[in-house]
C-alpha positions as CSV (number, residue, x, y, z in Angstrom):
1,X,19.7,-25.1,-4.1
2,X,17.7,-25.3,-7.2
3,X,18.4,-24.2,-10.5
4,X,18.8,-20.5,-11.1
5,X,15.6,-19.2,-13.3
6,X,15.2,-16.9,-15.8
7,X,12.7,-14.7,-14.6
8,X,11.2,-11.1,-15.8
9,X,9.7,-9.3,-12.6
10,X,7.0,-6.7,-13.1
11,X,6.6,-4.1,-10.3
12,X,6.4,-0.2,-10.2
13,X,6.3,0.9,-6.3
14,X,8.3,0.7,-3.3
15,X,6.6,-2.8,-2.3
16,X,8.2,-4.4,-5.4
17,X,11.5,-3.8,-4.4
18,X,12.8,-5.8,-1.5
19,X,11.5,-9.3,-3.3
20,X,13.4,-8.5,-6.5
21,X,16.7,-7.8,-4.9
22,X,16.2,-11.2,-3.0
23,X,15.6,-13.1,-6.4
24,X,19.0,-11.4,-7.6
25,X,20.7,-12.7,-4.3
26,X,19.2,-16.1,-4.3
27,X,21.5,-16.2,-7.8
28,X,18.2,-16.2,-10.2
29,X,18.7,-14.1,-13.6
30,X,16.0,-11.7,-13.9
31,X,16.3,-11.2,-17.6
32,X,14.3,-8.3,-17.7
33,X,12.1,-5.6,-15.1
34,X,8.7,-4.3,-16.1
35,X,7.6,-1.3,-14.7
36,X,4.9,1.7,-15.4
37,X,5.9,4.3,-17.7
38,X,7.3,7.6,-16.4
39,X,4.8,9.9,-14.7
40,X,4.3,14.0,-14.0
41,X,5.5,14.1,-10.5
42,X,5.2,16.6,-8.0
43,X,5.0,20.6,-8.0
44,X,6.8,21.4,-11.4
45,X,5.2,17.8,-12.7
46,X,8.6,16.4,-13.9
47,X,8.7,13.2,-15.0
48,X,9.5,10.7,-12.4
49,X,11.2,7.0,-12.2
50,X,9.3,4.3,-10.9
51,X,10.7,3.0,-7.2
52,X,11.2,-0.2,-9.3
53,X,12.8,1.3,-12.5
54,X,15.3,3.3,-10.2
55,X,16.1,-0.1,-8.4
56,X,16.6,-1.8,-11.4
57,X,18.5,0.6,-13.5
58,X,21.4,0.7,-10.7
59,X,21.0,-3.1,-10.7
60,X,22.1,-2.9,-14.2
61,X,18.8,-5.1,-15.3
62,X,16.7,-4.5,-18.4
63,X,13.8,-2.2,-18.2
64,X,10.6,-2.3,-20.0
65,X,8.1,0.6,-19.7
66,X,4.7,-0.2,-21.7
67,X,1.7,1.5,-21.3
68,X,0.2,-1.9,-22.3
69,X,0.6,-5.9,-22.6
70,X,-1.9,-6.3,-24.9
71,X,-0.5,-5.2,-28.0
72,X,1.2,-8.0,-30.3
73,X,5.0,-6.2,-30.3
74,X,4.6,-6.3,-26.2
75,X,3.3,-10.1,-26.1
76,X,6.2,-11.1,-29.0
77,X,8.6,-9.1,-26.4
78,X,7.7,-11.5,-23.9
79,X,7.7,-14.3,-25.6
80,X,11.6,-13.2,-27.0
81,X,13.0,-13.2,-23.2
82,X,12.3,-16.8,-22.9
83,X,11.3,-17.1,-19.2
84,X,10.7,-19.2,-17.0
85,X,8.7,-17.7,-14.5
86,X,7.2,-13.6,-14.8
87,X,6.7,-12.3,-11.0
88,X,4.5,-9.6,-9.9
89,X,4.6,-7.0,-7.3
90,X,2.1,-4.3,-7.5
91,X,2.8,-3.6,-11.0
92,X,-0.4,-1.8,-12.4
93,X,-0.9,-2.8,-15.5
94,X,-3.2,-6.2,-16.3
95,X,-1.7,-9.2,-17.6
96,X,-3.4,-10.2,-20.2
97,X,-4.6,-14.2,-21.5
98,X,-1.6,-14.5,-23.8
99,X,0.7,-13.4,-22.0
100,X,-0.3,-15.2,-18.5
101,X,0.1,-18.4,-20.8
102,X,4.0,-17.5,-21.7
103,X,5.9,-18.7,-18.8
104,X,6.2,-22.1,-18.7
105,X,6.3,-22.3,-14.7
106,X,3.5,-19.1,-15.0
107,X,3.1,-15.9,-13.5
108,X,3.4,-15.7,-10.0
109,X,1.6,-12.7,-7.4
110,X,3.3,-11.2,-4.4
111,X,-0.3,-9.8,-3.1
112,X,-0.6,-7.7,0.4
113,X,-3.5,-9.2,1.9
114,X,-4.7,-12.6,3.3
115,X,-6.8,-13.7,0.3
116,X,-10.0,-13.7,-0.5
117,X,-9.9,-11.0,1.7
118,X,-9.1,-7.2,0.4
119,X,-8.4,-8.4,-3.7
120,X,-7.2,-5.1,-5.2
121,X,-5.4,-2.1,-5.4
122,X,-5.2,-1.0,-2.1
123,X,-5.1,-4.0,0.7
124,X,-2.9,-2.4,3.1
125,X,-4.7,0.8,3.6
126,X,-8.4,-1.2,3.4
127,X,-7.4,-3.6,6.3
128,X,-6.3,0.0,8.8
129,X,-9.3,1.4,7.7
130,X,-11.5,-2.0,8.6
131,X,-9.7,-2.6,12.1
132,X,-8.2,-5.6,10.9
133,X,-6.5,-7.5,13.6
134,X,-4.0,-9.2,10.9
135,X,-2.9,-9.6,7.1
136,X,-0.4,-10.9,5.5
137,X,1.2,-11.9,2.2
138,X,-0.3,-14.6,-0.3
139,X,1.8,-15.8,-3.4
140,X,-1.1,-16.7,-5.9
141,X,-0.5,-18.2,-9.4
142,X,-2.0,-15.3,-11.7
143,X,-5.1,-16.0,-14.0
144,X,-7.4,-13.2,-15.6
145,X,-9.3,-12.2,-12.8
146,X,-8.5,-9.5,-10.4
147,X,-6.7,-11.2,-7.9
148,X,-8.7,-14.4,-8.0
149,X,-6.2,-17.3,-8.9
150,X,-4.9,-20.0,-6.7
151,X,-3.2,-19.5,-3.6
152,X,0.2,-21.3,-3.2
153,X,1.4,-19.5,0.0
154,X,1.0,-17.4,2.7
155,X,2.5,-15.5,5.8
156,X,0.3,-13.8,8.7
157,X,1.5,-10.9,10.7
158,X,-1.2,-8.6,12.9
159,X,-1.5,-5.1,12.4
160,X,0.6,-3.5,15.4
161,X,-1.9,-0.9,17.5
162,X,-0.7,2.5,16.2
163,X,0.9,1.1,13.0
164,X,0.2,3.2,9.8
165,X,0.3,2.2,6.1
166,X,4.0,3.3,5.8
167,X,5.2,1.6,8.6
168,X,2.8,-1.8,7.7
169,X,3.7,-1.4,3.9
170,X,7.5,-1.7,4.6
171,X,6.8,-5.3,6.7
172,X,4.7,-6.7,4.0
173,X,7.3,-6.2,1.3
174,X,10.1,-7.9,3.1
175,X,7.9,-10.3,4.3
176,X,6.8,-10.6,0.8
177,X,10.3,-11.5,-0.4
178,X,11.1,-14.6,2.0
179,X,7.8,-15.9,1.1
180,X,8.7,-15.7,-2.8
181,X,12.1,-17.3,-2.2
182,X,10.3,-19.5,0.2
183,X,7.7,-20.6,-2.7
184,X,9.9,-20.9,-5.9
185,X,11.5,-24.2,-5.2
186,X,8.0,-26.1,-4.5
187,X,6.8,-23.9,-7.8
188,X,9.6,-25.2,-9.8
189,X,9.7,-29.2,-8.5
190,X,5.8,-29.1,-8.0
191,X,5.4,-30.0,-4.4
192,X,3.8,-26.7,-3.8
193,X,0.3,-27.0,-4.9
194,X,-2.4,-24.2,-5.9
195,X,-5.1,-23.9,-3.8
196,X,-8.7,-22.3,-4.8
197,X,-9.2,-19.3,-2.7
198,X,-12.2,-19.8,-0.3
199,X,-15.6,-18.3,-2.0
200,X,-16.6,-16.9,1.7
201,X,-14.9,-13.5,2.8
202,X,-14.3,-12.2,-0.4
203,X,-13.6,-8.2,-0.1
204,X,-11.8,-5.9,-2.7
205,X,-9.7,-3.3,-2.0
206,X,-10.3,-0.2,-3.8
207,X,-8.1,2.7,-4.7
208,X,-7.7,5.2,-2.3
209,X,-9.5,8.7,-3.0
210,X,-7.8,12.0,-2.2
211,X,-11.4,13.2,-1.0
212,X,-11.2,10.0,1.4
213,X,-8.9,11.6,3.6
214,X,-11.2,14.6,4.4
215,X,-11.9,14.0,8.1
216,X,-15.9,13.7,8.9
217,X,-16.1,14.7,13.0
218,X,-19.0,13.4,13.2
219,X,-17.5,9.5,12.8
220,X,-16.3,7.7,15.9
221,X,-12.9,8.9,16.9
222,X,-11.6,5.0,17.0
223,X,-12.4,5.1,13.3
224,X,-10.9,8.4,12.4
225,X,-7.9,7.0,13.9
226,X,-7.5,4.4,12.1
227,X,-8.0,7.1,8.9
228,X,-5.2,8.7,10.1
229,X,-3.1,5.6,10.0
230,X,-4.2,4.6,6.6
231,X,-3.7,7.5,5.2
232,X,-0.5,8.1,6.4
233,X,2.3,8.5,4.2
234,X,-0.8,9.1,1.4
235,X,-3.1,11.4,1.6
236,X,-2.6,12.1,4.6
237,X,-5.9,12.9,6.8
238,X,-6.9,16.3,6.6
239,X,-9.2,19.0,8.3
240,X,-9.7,22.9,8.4
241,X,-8.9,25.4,10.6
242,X,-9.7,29.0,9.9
243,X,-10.2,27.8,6.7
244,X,-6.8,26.9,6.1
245,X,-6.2,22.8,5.4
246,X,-4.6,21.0,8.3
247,X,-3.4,18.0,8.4
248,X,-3.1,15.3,10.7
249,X,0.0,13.0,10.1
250,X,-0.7,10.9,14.0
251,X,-3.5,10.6,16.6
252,X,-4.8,8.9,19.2
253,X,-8.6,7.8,20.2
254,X,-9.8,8.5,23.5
255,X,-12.9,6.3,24.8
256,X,-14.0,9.8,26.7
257,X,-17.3,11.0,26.9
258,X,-18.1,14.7,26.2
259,X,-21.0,17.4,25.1
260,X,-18.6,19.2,22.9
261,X,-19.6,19.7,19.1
262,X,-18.0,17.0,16.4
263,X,-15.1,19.1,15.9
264,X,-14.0,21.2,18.6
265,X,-11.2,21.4,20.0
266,X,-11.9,21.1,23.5
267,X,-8.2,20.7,25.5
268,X,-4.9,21.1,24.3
269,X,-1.7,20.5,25.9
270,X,2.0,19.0,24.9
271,X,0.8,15.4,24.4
272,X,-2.1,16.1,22.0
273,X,-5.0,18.7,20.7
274,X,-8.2,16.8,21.7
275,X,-11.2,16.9,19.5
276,X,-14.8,16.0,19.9
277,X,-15.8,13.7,17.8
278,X,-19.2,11.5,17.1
279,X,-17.8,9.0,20.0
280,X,-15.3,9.8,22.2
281,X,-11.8,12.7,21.4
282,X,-8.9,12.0,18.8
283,X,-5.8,13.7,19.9
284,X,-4.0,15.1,17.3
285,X,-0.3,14.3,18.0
286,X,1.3,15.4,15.1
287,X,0.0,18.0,12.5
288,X,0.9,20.5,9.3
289,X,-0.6,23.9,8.7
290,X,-1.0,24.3,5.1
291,X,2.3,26.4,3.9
292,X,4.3,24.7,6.5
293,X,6.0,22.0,8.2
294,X,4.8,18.9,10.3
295,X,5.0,19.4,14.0
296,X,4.2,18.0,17.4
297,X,0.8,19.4,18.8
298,X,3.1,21.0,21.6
299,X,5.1,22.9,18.5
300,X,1.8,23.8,17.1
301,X,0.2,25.2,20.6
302,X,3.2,26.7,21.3
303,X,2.7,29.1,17.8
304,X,-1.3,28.9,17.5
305,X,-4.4,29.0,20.2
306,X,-6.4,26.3,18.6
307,X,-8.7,25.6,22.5
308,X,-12.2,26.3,21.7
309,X,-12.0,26.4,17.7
310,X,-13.9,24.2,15.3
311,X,-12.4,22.1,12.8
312,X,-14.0,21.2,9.5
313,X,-14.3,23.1,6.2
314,X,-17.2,24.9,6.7
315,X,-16.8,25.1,10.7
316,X,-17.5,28.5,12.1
């Protein structure tokens, strides 16, 4: 057992979560939790707590909300917790030169893909999207760039057939936790040494777009599948019917060949609504009406005759 550290763990989402709680558990002292400040949320745009904040506030821990690290009172904040190590987990906000420099065993990255591959803000949703057969979790030592320091660890897993961003997103942060724990003591005694990220299959990860979820029928259905999966538990992947949004929460491509028009619905039955697409049908296994709640496609048959009708927003 090594010594306990003093450590000051920036993270704002769901991700962050599970590796903090196992730092706590392990017996280190987080001496303080950084998160993003309170944001509009929802219908009535309330202000809303941070995943992270939540955690930490019914952990008892410090919490530190600034819109920026680059401003002298936030560095001299730093610099007053005296840690030993700062840990990140999808935090947000850029760590800047000076404050990168503080911790005397450095900032440490819990990042969601196999690196080089899919740097950025949005690794787990990029590799559904790409058809990635596996990812993973790499703990990095921070520098300036955009996820571009050294690696120090990391963990495969594949990407289950069927599996979505929720479901993948929940793996990746516990996996992301024993792999922390699993790094610190190297970190602290020096046995675990940074190494340069290869300079072949570097990808980045972009934010997802709201307007990326907007289904094009005339894409392969293999490919709108794996939008669907992405997309799911945000934006969701989304169509029109009768000019009314629908959206399509799980599907299934079908390697069947048809005549039909990108975007008809061609069969329907219990175990999906079956749509032409550019190559081969997507069955649409579960779906929400706009107004309403998500259903099976037999619940939604049951209520609308959808056989024959064209999905897309400006489908006749």
């Amino acid at each position: 057992m090594t010594a306990p550290l003093r450590i000051i763990y920036a993270g704002t989402p769901e991700f962050a979560v599970p590796a903090l709680r196992a730092l706590l558990a392990a017996g280190h002292q987080v001496v303080a939790v950084y998160t993003q400040p309170d944001r509009p949320a929802g219908r009535g745009r309330q202000l809303a707590q941070s995943a992270m904040k939540q955690c930490a506030r019914e952990l008892a821990l410090t919490v530190e909300q600034p819109s920026s690290l680059r401003d002298v009172a936030a560095v001299e904040r730093i610099q007053a917790q005296r840690a030993d190590m700062l840990v990140v987990a999808a935090y947000g906000l850029i760590l800047p030169p000076m404050v990168l420099a503080l911790p005397r065993l450095g900032c440490i990255n819990i990042h969601a893909s196999l690196l080089p591959r899919w740097r950025g803000a949005a690794p787990i949703q990029r590799a559904i999207l790409a058809g990635d057969a596996t990812t993973g979790i790499t703990i990095m030592r921070m520098e300036a760039g955009l996820d571009t320091g050294p690696m120090l660890l990391e963990r495969s897993t594949p990407i289950e057939p069927g599996e979505t961003a929720a479901s993948l997103h929940d793996r990746l942060a516990e996996i992301g936790a024993a792999a922390l724990l699993e790094a610190v003591p190297g970190i602290i005694d020096g046995s675990l040494l940074p190494r340069p990220q290869p300079g072949n299959g570097v990808t980045h990860a972009a934010k997802i777009r709201k307007d990326e979820a907007v289904i094009d029928w005339h894409a392969p259905a293999q490919h709108i599948e794996r939008a669907v999966r992405a997309f799911n538990p945000w934006p969701v992947a989304e169509t029109y019917w009768n000019d009314r949004q629908l959206r399509i929460w799980a599907a299934q491509w079908l390697d069947t060949q048809h005549t039909a028009a990108p975007g008809q619905v061609v069969s329907a039955d219990a175990q999906g609504l079956r749509v032409a697409t550019g190559s081969g049908l997507l069955a649409l296994t579960r779906v929400q009406l706009a107004g309403g709640k998500a259903m099976s496609a037999g619940d939604f048959l049951n209520a609308h005759p959808i056989v024959g009708a064209m999905l897309g927003r400006n489908a006749a």
